[in-house]
C-alpha positions in Angstrom: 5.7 -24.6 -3.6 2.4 -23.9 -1.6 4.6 -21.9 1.1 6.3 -20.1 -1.2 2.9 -19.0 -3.3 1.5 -18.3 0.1 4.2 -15.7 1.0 4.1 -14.0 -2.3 0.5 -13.8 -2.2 1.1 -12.4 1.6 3.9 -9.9 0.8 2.2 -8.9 -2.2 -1.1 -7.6 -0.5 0.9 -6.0 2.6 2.6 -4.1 -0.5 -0.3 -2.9 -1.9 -1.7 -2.1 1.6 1.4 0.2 1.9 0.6 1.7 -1.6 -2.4 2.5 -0.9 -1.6 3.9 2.5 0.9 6.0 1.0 -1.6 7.6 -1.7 -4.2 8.1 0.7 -1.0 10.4 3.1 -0.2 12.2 -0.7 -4.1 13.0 -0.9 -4.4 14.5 2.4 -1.1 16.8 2.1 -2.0 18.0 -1.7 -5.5 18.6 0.5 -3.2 20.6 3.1 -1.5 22.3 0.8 -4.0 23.3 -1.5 -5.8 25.3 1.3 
């Protein structure tokens, strides 16, 4: 049981890494685009 919570709290945090990641790369091309 601890593994498993350990991987889901490990998979959960690289996902939110890659959210994050992936709004920052949206900010920047709505920046691009806008000017």
């Amino acid at each position: 049981m601890f593994i498993f919570s350990f991987f889901y709290i490990v998979i959960s945090s690289e996902i939110h890494w890659f959210k994050s990641k992936i709004i920052n790369f949206a900010a920047v091309l709505k920046v691009d685009y806008a000017y």
